[in-house]
N, C-alpha and C positions, 0 to 999 in steps of 0.2 A: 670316536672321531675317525673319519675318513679322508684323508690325503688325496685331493684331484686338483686335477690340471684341466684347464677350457682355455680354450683357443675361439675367438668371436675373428673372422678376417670380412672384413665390408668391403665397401666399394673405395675408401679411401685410407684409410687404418687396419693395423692389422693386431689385437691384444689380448695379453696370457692375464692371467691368473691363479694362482696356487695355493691353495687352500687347505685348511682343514674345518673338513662339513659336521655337525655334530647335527643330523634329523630331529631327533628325541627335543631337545633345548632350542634350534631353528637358529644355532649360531654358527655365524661363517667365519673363521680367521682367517685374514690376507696374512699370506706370507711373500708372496711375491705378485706385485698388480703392476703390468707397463703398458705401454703403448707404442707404436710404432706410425708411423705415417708412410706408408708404399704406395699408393696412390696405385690400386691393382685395376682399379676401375678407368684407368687412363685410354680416355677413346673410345671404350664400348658401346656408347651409345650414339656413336658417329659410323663404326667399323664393324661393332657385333663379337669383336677379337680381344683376347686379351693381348696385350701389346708384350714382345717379349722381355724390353726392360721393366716394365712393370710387373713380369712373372722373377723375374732376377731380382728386383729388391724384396717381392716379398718371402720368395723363397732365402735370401740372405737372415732374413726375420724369423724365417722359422729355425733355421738352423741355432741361432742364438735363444730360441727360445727353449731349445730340445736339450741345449746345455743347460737351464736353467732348471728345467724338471726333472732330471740327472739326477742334476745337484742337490732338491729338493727330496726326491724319491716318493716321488707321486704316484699312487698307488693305479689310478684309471687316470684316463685321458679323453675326451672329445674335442674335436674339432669342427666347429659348425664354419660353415660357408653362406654368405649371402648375397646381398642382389649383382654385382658383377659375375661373379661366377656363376650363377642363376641364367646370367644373359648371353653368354658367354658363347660362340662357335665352336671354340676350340678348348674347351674348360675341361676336356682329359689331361692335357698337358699339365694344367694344376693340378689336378686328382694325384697322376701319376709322380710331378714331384713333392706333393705333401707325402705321399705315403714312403716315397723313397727317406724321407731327413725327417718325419718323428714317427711314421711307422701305422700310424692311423690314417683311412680313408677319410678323406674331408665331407660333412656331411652337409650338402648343398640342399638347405632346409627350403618349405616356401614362404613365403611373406606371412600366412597366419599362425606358422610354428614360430615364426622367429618375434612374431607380435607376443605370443603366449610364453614364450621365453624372458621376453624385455617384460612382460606383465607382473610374474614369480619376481624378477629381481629387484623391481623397482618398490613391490607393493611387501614382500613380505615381511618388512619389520614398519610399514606405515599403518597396519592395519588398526591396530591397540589406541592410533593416533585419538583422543577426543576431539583436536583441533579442526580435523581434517575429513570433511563432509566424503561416503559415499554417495555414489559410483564414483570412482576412479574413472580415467582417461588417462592413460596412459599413451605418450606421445616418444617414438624415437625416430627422431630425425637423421639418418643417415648420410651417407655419400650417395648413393644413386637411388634409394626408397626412403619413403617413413612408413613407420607402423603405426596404427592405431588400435589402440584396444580399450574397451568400456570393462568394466566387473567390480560388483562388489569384493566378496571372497575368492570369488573363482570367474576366470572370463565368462562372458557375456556374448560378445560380438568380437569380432576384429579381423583389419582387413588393411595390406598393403598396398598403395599406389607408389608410381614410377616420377615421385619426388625426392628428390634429395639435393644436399646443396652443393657435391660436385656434378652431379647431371644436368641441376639448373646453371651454373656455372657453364657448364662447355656447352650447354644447347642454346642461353641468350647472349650469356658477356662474353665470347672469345670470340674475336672479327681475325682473319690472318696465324690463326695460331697463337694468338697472345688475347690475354684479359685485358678488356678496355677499362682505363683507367684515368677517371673512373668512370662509370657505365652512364651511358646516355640514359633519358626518360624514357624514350622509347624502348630501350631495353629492358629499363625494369619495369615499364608498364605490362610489354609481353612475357616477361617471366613470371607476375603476380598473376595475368591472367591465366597463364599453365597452372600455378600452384590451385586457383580458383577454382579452375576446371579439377586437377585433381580431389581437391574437399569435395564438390560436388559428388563424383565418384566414390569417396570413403562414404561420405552418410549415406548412400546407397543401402548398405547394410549394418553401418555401425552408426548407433544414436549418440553422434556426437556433443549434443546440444544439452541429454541429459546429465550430464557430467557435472557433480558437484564440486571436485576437485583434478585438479591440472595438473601431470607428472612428467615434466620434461627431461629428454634423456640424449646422452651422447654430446659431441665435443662440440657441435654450433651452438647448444641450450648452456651445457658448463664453459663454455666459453663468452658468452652472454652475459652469466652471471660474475663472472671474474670480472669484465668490463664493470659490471653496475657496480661492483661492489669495491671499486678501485684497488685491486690490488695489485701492490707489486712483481708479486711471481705468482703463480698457478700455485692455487693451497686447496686441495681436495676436502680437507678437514672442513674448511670453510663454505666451500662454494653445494657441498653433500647437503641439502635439506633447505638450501638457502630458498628464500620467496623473492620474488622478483613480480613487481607489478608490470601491467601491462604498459603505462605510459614511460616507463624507464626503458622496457624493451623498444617500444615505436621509436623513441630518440637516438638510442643507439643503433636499430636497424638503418634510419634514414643517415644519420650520420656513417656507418661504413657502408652505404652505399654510394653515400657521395664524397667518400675518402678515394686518396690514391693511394696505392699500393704501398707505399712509404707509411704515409699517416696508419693504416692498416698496423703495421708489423710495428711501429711504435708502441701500440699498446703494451705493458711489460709482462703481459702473462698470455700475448698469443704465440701458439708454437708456429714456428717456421710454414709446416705444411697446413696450415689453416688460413694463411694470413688472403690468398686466390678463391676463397671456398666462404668464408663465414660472413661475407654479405647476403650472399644466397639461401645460407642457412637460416640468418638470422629474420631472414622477410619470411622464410616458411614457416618459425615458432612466432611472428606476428600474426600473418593470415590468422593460423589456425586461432590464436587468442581472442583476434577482432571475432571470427566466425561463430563460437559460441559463447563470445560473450564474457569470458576469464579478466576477473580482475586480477591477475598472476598466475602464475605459473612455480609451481614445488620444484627445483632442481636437485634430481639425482645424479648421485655418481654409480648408484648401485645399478644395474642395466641388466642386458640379454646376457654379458658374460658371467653375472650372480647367476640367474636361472640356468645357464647350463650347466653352472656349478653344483649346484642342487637336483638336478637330474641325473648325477652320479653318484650323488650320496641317499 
């Protein structure tokens, strides 16, 4: 067994991992899995910058996370970076403070590394599945990108566009600096049509339509499922492997898009920093379900920060 630490920092989250990898056996122990909400992706796609309180929170996250692998005594480390930092003008300034507080240079991967990552963690204990038809399509819906990726055993195709549900957030619903609440038709008619425009773009080169089974990832798809499946608090155990049909997802995307902010954060298992973000989320895991035709969608918890995990071990 191999002791590592991954670090996944996105456009709106930023989350550790510690593990012990065993290759030989393809088993991963959590010893320690959190999450963070810093919202590093704050304006960049309005400014191009990361904004310095949004370098301050997430740099406060790493700091606490560097005490956690300490603690742990994790033997290797990665830090992957994505599409904020990717966009980013001034994204030395992240460089320079991740390497100052855990010591490792953040590794600013591109969209098809970070799709091939989210691929490894999401697929490699579904493969054995009988239930569960090849090709995969692997779906990770982020803060400022989604990935896509097709493959049986090993990718296939895959390709990131400039969708995600804090992007889509700050580029149709924020009028004045605040999220309209809730968002006009108009709004979300021009958001769906970005998202649209984006799919167009991924099938380009990824056969999205082959896809026998739908693997949704990240905290708009497990926060989706929390909703369908009423639960009181956010239960990982549960929402891990959950199927989620598509006409469950349509009702609840239209219903928090026509929630206010309040109705939103009512829900008992959404976290604080999702409550501005997971209407937008939530139409990008519809689109893409209407687009090739998914009656569900498989929700993982296992994602890109599994595969980095496993790229160390």
């Amino acid at each position: 067994m191999t002791r590592v630490a991954a670090v996944d920092c996105g456009t709106n989250s930023i989350r550790l991992l510690v593990a012990d990898a065993d290759p030989e056996t393809g088993e991963l122990v959590d010893l320690d899995r959190r999450m963070t909400i810093v919202r590093l992706g704050q304006g960049v796609d309005r400014t191009g910058r990361l904004a310095p309180e949004a370098l301050e929170r997430t740099f406060a996250a790493c700091r606490e996370y560097a005490a956690a692998i300490k603690e742990y005594g994790a033997q290797r480390l990665r830090f992957v970076a994505t599409s904020a930092s990717r966009d980013a003008e001034n994204r030395d300034e992240f460089v320079r403070g991740v390497l100052d507080i855990l010591g490792v240079e953040p590794e600013v991967i591109t969209g098809d590394q970070e799709a091939e990552f989210s691929f490894t963690g999401a697929t490699r204990e579904l493969k054995g599945r009988a239930d569960l038809a090849k090709p995969f399509l692997v779906v990770d819906i982020g803060g400022g990108s989604t990935e896509f990726v097709v493959g049986d055993d090993r990718v296939r195709a895959a390709r990131s566009v400039d969708v995600g549900c804090v992007r889509m957030t700050e580029r149709h619903l924020v009028v004045d600096g605040k999220v309209t609440d809730p968002p006009t038709p108009g709004q979300i008619a021009a958001m769906r049509a970005d998202i649209e425009a984006a799919l167009d773009l991924a099938e380009r080169t990824v056969p999205l339509r082959e896809a026998r089974t739908l693997v949704g990832l990240a905290g708009s798809v497990t926060t989706v499922a929390a909703i369908a499946l009423g639960l009181e608090a956010y239960d990982s155990a549960r929402i891990h492997h959950a199927r989620i049909g598509v006409d469950r997802v349509r009702d609840i995307s239209e219903n928090l898009l026509n929630a206010t902010h309040a109705q939103r954060a009512a829900h008992p298992a959404m976290h604080p920093g999702r409550v501005d973000v997971i209407a937008a989320g939530a139409l990008v895991l519809l689109a893409i379900m209407e687009r090739i035709g998914a009656e569900e969608v498989v929700v993982s918890e296992h994602d890109i920060l599994d595969g980095i995990a496993w790229s160390l071990a």
